[in-house]
C-alpha positions as CSV (number, residue, x, y, z in Angstrom):
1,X,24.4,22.2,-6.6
2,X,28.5,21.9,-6.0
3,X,30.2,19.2,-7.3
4,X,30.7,18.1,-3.5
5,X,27.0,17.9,-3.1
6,X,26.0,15.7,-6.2
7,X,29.0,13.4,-5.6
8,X,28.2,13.0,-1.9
9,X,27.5,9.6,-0.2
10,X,24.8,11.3,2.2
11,X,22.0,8.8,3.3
12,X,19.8,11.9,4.6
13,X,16.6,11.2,3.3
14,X,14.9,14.3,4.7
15,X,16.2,16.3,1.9
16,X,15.2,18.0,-1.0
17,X,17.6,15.8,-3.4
18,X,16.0,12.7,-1.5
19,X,13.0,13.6,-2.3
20,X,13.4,14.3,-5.9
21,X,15.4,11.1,-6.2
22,X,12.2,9.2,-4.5
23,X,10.0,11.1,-7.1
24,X,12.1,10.1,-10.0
25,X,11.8,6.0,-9.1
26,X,7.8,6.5,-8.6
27,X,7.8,8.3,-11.8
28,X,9.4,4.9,-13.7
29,X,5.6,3.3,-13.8
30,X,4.2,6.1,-15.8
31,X,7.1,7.0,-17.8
32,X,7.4,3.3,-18.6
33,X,4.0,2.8,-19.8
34,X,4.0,6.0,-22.1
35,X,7.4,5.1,-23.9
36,X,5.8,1.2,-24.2
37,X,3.0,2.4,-25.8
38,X,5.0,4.7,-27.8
39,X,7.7,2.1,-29.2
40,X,4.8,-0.2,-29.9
41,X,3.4,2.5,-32.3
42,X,6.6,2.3,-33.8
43,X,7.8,6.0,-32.3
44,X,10.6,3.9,-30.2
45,X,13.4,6.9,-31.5
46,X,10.7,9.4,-29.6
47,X,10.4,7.0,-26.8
48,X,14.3,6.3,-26.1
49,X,14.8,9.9,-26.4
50,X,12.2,11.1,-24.0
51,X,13.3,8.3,-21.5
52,X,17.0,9.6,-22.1
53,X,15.5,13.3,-21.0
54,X,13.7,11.6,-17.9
55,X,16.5,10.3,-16.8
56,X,18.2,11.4,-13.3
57,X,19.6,14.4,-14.0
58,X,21.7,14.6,-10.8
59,X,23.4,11.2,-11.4
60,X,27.0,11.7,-11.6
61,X,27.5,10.0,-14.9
62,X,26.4,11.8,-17.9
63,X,24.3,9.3,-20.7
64,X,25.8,9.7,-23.9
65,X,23.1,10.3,-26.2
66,X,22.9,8.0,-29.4
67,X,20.1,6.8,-31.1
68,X,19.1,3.5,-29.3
69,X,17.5,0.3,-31.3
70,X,14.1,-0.7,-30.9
71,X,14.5,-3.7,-28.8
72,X,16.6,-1.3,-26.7
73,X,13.5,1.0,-26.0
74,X,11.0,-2.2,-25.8
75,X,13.4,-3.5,-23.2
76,X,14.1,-0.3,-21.3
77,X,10.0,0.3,-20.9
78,X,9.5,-2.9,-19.8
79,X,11.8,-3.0,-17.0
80,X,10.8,0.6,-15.8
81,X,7.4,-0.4,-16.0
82,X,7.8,-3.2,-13.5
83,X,10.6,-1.7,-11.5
84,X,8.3,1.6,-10.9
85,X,5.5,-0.9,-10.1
86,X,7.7,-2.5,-7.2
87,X,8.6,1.1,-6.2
88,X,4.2,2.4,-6.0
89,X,4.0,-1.0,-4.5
90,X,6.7,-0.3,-1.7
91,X,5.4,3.7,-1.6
92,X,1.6,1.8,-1.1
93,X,2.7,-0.3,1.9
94,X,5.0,1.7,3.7
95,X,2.5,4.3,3.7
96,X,-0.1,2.0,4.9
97,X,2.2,1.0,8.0
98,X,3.3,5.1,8.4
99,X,-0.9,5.2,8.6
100,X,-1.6,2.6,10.7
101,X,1.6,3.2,13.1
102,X,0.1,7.2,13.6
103,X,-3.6,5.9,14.1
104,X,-3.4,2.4,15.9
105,X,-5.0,3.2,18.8
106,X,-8.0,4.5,16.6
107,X,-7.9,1.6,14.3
108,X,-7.2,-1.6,16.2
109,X,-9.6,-3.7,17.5
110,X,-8.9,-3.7,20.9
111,X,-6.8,-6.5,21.1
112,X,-3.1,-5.5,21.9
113,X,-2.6,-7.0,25.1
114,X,-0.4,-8.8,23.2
115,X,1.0,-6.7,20.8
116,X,4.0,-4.5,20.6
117,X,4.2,-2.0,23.4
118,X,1.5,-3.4,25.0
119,X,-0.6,-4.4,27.2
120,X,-1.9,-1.1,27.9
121,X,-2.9,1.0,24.5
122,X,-0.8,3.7,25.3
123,X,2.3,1.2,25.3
124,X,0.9,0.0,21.7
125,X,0.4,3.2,20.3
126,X,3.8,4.5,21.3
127,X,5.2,1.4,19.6
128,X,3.6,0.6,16.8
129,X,3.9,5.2,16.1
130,X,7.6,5.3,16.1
131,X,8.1,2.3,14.2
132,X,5.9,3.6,11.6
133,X,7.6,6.6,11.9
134,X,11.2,5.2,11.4
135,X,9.7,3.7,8.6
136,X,9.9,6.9,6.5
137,X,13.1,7.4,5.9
138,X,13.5,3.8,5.1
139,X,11.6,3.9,2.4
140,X,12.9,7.0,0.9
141,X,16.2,5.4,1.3
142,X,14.9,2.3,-0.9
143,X,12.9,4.1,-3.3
144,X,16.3,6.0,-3.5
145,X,18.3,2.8,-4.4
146,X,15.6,1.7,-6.8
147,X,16.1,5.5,-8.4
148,X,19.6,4.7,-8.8
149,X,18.9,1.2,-10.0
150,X,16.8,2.7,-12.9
151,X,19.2,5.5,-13.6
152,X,21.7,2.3,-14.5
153,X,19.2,0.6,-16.3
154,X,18.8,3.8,-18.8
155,X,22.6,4.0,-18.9
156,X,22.6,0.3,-19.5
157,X,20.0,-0.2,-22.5
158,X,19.5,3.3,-24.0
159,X,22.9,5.5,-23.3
160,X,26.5,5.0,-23.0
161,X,26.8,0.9,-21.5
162,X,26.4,1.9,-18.4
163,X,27.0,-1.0,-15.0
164,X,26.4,-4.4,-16.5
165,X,24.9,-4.9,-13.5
166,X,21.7,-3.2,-13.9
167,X,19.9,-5.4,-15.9
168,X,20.1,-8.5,-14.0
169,X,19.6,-7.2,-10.8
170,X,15.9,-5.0,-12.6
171,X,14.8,-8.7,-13.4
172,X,15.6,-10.1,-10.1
173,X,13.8,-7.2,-8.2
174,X,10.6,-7.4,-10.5
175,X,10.2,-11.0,-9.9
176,X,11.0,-10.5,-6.1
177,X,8.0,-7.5,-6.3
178,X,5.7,-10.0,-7.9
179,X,6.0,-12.8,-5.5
180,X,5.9,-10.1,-2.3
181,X,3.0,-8.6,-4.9
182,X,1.2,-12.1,-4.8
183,X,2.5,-13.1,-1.2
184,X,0.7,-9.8,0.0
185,X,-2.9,-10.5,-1.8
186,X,-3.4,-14.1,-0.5
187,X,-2.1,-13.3,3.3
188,X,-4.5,-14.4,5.5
């Protein structure tokens, strides 16, 4: 990859760099939970460094390695675990409305006189499949931001200092995902 390419500003999500950079933020939730158990087992020097080697290879800012503390590596799996959560959470309900935007006219009840597109089920259909389908790249775009959001987060607690930033704003997006997370079971 040229240097042009990795430091490019390019929003196209229907590449193979977005897709990879999807990948790696759905990956956080697994990742997170093996280097947990791992730094509770007291193998956190295993765990920082197999985080470290997980870690966005394609960010423009190279992790300087070092050995990082215990409560770095306890802190680091915690937030990964609940900011890959958010990020299987978003994949889960985008691709529910992707689903349900290709198939409404198979799956709704009958009832979209009054829905978008309608009132004929063609209308509907057409509707409610391109707004599912814009949806797509949307969500590759945010699973994107929430790649680079982690790729800070490693900088931050287990490399070189990385964006102060990072931290703060991990915290504020796994509370955000819990209440959407809690919002979205008791929806009537």
């Amino acid at each position: 990859m040229s240097t042009d390419q990795a430091n490019s500003t390019s929003v196209n999500p229907f590449t193979t760099e977005s897709a990879r950079r999807a990948l790696f933020a759905l990956r956080a939730f697994p990742a997170g939970l093996v280097s947990l158990g791992a730094a509770m087992t007291g193998r956190h020097r295993w765990a920082g460094r197999w985080q470290l080697a997980a870690t966005d290879s394609s960010a423009s800012e190279r992790i300087d390695v070092r050995s990082p503390s215990w409560p770095s590596v306890f802190a680091h799996s915690v937030l990964s675990l609940l900011i890959g959560m958010v990020a299987w959470f978003f994949a889960f309900l985008s691709g529910i409305a992707a689903f349900r935007g290709l198939f409404y006219g198979l799956i709704t009840d009958g009832s979209y006189e009054y829905s978008w597109g309608g009132p004929t089920l063609a209308g509907a259909w057409l509707v409610h499949l391109v707004l599912g389908l814009l949806l797509v790249p949307v969500a590759v775009w945010i699973l994107k931001a929430i790649a680079s959001l982690l790729a800070g987060l490693t900088r931050r607690l287990l490399g070189d200092g990385g964006p102060a930033w990072a931290v703060p704003v991990a915290l504020v997006l796994a509370a955000a995902g819990a209440l959407l997370f809690r919002s979205w079971l008791h929806q009537a």
